[in-house]
FIBATI-769399 format. One record per residue: residue number from 1; x, y, z of N, C-alpha, C in turn; residue in one letter. Coordinates in steps of 0.2 Angstrom, whole numbers. Layout:
[site NUM,[X,Y,Z],[X,Y,Z],[X,Y,Z],"a"]
...
This chain:
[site 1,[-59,252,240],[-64,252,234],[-71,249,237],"x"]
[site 2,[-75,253,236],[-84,248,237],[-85,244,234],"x"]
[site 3,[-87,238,238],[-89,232,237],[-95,234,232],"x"]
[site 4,[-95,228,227],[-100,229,222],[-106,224,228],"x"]
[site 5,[-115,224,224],[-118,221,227],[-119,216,222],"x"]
[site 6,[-118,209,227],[-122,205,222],[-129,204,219],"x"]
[site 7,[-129,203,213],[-136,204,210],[-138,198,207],"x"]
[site 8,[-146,198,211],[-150,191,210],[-151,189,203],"x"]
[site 9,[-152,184,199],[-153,183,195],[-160,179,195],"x"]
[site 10,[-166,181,193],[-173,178,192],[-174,170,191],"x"]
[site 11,[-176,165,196],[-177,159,194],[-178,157,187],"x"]
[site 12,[-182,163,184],[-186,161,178],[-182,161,172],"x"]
[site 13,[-175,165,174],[-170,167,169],[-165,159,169],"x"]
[site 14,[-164,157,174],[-161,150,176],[-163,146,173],"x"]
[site 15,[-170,145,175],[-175,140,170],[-174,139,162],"x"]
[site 16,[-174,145,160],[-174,148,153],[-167,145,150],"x"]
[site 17,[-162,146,153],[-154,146,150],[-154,138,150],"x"]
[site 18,[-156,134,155],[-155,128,159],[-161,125,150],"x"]
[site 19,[-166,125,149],[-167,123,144],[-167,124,136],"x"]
[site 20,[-163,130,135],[-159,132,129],[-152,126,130],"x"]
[site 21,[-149,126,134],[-142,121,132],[-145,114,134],"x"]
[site 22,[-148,110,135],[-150,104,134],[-155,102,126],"x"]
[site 23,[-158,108,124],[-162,106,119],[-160,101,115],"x"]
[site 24,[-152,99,113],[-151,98,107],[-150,98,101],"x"]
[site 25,[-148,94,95],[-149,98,88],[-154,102,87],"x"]
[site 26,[-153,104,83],[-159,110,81],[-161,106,72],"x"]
[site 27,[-168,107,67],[-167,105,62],[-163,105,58],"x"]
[site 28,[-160,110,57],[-154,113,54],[-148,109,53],"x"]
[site 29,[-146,110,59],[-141,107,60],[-140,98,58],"x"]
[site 30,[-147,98,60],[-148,90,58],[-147,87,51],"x"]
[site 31,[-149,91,47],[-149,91,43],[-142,93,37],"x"]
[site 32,[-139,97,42],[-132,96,38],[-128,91,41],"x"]
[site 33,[-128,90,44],[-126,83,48],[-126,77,44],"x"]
[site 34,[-132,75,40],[-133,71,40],[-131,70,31],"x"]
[site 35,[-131,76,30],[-129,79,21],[-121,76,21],"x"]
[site 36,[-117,77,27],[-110,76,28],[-110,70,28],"x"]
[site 37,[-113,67,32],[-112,60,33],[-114,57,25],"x"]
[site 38,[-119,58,21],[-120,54,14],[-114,55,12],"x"]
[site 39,[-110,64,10],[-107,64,8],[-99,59,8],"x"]
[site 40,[-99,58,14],[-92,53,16],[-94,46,12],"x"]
[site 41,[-101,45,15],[-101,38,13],[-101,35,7],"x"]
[site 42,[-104,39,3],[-102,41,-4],[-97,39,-9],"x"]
[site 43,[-93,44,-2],[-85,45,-6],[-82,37,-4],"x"]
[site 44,[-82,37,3],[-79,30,7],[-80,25,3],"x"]
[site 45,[-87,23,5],[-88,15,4],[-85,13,-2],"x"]
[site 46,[-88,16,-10],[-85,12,-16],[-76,14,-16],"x"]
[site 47,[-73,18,-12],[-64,17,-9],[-66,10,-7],"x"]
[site 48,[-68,10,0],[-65,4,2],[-66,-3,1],"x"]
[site 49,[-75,-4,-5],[-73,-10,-8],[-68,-12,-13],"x"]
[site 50,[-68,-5,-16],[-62,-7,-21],[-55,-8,-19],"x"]
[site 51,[-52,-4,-11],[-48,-6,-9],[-47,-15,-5],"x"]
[site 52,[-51,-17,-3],[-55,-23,-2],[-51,-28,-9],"x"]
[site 53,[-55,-28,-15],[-56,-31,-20],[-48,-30,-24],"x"]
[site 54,[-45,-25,-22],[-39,-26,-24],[-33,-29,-22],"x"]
[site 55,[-36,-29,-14],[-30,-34,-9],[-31,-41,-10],"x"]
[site 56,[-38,-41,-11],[-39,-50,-13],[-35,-50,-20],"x"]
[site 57,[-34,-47,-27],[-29,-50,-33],[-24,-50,-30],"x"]
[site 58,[-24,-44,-27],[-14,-45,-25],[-12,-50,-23],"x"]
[site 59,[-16,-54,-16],[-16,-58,-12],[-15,-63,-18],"x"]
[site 60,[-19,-66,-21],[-19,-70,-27],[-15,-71,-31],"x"]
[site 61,[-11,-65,-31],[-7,-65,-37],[1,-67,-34],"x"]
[site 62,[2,-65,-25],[7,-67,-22],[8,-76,-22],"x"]
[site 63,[0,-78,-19],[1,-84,-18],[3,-90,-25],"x"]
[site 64,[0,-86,-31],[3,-90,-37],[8,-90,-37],"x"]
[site 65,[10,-83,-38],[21,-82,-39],[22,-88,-33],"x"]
[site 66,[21,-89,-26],[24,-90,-21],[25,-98,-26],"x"]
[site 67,[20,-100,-27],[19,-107,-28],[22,-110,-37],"x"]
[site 68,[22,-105,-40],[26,-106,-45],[33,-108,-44],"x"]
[site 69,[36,-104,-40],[42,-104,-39],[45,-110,-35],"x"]
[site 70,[40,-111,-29],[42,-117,-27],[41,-121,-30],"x"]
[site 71,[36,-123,-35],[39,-129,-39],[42,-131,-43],"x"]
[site 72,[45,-124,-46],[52,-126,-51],[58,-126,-44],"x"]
[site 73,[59,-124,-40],[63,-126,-35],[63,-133,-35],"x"]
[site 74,[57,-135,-30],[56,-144,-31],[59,-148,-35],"x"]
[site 75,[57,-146,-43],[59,-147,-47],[68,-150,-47],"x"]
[site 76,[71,-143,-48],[76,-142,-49],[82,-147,-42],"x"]
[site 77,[76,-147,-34],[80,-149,-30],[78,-155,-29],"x"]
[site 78,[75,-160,-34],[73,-166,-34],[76,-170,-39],"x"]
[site 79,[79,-167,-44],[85,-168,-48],[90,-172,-44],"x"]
[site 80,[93,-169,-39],[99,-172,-34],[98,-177,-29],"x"]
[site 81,[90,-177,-28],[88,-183,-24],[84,-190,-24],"x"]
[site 82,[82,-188,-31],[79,-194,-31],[82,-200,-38],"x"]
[site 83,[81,-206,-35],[83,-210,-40],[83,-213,-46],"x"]
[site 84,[76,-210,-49],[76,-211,-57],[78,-204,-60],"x"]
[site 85,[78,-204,-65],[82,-201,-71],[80,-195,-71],"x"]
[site 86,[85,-191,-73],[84,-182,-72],[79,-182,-78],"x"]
[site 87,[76,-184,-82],[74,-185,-90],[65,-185,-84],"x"]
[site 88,[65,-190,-81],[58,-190,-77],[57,-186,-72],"x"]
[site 89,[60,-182,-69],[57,-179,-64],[55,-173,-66],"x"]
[site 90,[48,-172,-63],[46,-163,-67],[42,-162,-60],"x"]
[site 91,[39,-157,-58],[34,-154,-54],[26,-152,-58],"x"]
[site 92,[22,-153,-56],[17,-149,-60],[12,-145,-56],"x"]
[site 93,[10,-139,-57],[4,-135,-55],[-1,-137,-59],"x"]
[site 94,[-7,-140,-56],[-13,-139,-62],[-19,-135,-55],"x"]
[site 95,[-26,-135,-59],[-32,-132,-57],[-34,-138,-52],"x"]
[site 96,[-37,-137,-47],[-39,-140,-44],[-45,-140,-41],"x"]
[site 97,[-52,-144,-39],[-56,-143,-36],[-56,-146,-29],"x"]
[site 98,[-54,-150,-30],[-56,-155,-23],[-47,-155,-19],"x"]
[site 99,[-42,-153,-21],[-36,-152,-18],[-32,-160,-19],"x"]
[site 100,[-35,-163,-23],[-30,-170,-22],[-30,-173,-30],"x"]
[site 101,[-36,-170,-35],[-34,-173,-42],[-34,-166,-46],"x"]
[site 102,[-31,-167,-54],[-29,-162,-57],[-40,-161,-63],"x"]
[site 103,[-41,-155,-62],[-47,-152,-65],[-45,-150,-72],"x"]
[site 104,[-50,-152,-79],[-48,-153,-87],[-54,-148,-86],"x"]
[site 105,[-60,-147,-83],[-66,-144,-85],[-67,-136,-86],"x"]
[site 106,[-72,-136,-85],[-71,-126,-87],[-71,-126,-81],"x"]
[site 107,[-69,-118,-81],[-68,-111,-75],[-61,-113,-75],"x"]
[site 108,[-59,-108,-71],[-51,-108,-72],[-47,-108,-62],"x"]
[site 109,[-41,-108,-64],[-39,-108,-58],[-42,-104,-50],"x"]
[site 110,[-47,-99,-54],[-48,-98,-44],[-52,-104,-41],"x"]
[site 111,[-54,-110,-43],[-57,-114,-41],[-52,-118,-37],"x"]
[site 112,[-46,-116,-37],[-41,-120,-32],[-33,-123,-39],"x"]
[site 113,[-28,-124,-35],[-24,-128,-37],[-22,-132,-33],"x"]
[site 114,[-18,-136,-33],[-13,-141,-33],[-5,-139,-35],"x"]
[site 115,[0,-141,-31],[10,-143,-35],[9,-150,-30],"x"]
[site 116,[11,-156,-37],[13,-161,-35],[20,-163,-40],"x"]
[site 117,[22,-169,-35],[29,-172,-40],[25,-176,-44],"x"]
[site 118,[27,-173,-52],[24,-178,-57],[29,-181,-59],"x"]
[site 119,[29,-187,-55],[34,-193,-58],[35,-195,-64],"x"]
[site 120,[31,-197,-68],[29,-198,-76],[28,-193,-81],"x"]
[site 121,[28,-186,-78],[28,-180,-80],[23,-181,-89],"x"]
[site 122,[17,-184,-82],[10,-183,-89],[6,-178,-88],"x"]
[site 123,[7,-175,-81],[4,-169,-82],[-3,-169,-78],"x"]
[site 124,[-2,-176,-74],[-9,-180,-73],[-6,-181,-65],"x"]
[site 125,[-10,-179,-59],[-9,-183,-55],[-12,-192,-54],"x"]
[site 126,[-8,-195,-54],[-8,-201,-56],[-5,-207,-49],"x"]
[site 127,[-3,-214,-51],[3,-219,-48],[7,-220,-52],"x"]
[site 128,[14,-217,-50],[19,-219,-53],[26,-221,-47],"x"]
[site 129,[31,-223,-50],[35,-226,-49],[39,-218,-46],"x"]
[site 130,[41,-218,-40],[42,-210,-38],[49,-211,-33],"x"]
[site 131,[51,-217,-32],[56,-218,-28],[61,-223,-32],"x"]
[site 132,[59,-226,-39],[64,-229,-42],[63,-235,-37],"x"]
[site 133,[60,-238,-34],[59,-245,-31],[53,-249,-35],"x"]
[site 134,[53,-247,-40],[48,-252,-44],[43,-253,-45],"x"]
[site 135,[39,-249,-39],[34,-250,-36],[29,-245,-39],"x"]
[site 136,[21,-245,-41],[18,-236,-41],[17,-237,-34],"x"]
[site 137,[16,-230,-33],[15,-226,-30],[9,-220,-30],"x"]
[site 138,[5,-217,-25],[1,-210,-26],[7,-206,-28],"x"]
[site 139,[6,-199,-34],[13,-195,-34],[10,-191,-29],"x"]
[site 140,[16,-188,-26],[14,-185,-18],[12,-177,-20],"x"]
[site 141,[8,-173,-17],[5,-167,-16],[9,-165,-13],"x"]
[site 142,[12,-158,-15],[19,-154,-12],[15,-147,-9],"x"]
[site 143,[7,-146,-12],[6,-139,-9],[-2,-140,-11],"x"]
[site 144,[-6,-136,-8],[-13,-136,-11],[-16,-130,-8],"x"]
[site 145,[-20,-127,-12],[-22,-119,-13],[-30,-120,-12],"x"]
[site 146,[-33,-116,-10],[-40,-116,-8],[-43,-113,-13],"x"]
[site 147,[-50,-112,-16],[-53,-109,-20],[-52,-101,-17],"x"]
[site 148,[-51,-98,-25],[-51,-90,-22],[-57,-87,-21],"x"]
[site 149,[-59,-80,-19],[-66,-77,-18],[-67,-71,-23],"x"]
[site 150,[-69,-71,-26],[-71,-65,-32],[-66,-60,-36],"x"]
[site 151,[-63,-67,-36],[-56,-66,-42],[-54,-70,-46],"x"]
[site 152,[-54,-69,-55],[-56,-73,-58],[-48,-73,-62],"x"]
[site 153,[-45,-81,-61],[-38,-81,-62],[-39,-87,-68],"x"]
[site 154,[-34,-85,-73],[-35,-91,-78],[-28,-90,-83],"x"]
[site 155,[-26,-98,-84],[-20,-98,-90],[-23,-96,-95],"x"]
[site 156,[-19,-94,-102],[-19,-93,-108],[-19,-102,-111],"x"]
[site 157,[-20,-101,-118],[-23,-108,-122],[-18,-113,-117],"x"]
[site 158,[-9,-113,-115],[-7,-118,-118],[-6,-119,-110],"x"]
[site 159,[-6,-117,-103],[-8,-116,-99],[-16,-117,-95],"x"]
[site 160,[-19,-119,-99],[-25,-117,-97],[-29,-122,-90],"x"]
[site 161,[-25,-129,-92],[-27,-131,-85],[-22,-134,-81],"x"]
[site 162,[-15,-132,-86],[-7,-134,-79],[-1,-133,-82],"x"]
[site 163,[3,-132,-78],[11,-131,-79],[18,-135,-77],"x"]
[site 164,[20,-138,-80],[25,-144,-76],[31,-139,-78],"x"]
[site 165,[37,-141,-72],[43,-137,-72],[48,-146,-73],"x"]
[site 166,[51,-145,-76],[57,-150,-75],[64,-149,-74],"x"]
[site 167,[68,-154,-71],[72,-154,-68],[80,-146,-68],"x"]
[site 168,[80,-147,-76],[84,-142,-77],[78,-135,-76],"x"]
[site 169,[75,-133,-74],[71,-129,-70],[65,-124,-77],"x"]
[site 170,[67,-129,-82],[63,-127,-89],[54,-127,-88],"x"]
[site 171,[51,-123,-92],[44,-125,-92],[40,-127,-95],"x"]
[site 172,[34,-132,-99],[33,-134,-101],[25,-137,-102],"x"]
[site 173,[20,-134,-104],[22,-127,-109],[24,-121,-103],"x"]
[site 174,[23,-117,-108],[23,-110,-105],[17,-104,-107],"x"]
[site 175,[18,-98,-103],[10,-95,-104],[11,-91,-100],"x"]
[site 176,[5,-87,-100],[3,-81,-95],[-6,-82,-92],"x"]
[site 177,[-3,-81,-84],[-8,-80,-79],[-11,-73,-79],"x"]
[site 178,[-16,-73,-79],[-23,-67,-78],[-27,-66,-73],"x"]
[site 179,[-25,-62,-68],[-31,-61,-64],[-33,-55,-63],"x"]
[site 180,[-40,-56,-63],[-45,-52,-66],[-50,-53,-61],"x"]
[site 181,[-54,-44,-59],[-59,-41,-57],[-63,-39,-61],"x"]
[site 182,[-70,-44,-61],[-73,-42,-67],[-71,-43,-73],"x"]
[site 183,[-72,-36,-77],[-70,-38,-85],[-62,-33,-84],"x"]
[site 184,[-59,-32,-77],[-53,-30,-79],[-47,-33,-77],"x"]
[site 185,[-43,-31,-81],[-35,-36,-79],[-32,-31,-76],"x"]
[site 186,[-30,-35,-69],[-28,-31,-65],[-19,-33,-64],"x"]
[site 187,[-18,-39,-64],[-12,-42,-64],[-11,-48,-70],"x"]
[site 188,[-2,-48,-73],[-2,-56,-76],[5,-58,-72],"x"]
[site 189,[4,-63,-72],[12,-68,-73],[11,-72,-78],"x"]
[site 190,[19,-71,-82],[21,-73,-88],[26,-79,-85],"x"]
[site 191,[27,-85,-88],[32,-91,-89],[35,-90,-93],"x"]
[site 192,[43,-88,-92],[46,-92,-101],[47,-97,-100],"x"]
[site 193,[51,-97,-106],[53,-108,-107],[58,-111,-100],"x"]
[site 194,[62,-102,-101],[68,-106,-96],[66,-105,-88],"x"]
[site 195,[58,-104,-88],[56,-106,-82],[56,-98,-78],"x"]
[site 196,[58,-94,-79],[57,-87,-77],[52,-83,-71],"x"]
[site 197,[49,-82,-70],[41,-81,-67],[42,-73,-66],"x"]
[site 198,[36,-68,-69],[39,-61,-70],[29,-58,-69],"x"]
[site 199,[28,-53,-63],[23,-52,-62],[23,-46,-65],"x"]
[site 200,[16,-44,-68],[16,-35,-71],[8,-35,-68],"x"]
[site 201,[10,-28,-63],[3,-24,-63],[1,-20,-67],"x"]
[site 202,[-6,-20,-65],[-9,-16,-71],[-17,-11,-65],"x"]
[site 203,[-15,-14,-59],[-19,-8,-52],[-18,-3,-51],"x"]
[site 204,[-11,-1,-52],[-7,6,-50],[-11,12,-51],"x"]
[site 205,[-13,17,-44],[-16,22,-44],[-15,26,-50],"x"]
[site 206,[-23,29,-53],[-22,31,-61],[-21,28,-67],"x"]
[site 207,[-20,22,-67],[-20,17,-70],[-27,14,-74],"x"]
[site 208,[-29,14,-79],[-34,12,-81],[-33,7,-84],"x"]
[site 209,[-35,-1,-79],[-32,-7,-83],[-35,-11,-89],"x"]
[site 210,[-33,-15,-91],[-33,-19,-100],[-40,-21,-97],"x"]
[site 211,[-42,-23,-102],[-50,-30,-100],[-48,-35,-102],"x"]
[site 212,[-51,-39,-96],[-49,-46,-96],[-49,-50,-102],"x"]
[site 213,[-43,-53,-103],[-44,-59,-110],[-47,-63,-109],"x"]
């Protein structure tokens, strides 16, 4: 078979090709580019603050349950330990600002809480008599919670700035937890009497939640 001849190709054609593939975006193209891009962020961003702002309630809403519960435990498991009388011993959760005394002022719980052993089950972190030696005492802090970040959590009237659990693991008063985004309720926990602790959402994808009480 005869060899084909090689055929030169023109410097100028080289030149030419050589600066066609480096050029570039073209306007065009930039411009769709850039149409795609608004569109994403568009869509993204209000997702993932919203996704953001609703791991912060849940977060919020796990740490209250978590701390409810331990102090009706405490409660219930300070019954068998300590020396004064089943009648006096209670736990209380109240609001908190400063992590060591209980808060009566406005704003609600995301400013912080407090569970201490409330000896004298006044409802008040105070000095009482906490070991049955006769003595007061500080009542001791069992837990303290830091202020929350753009999550507005608050008891109803009888709850409004604490909850004490007593020995037989009862509540007193009792009430429902709200926390809220904005004007919307996104999660409660309810208390009964007999001390229950029962969380309901109101996030769930498609869900259009209550507004906040």
């Amino acid at each position: 078979m005869a060899s084909q001849p090689y055929r030169t190709i023109p410097a100028s054609a080289v030149a030419t090709t050589r600066r066609h593939s480096g050029a570039g975006f073209t306007l065009v193209e930039l411009l769709v580019t850039v149409t795609i891009v608004s569109i994403l962020l568009a869509i993204g961003v209000p997702s993932f603050t919203d996704f953001i702002r609703t791991t912060r309630v849940r977060s919020a809403s796990f740490d209250l349950l978590s701390d409810l519960n331990f102090a009706r435990s405490e409660a219930i498991k300070g019954s068998t330990t300590s020396k004064i009388t089943t009648e006096e011993i209670s736990v209380t959760l109240c609001k908190s600002t400063n992590g060591n005394d209980c808060s009566t002022g406005t704003g609600g719980y995301e400013m912080g809480w407090i569970v201490f052993r409330d000896c004298n089950t006044n409802g008040t972190r105070d000095t009482s008599d906490c070991d049955g030696d006769g003595a007061s005492e500080s009542e001791p802090v069992l837990r303290i919670h830091a202020a929350l970040s753009n999550v507005i959590l608050k008891g109803n009237t009888n709850i409004v700035n604490r909850i004490t659990f007593r020995a037989n693991g009862r509540a007193n008063p009792i009430g429902t937890y709200s926390l809220c985004l904005g004007t919307e309720l996104r999660r409660e926990i309810a208390v009964s009497k007999l001390g229950r602790i029962r969380l309901e959402s109101h996030d769930d994808p498609g869900e259009t939640p209550p507004t906040c009480p």
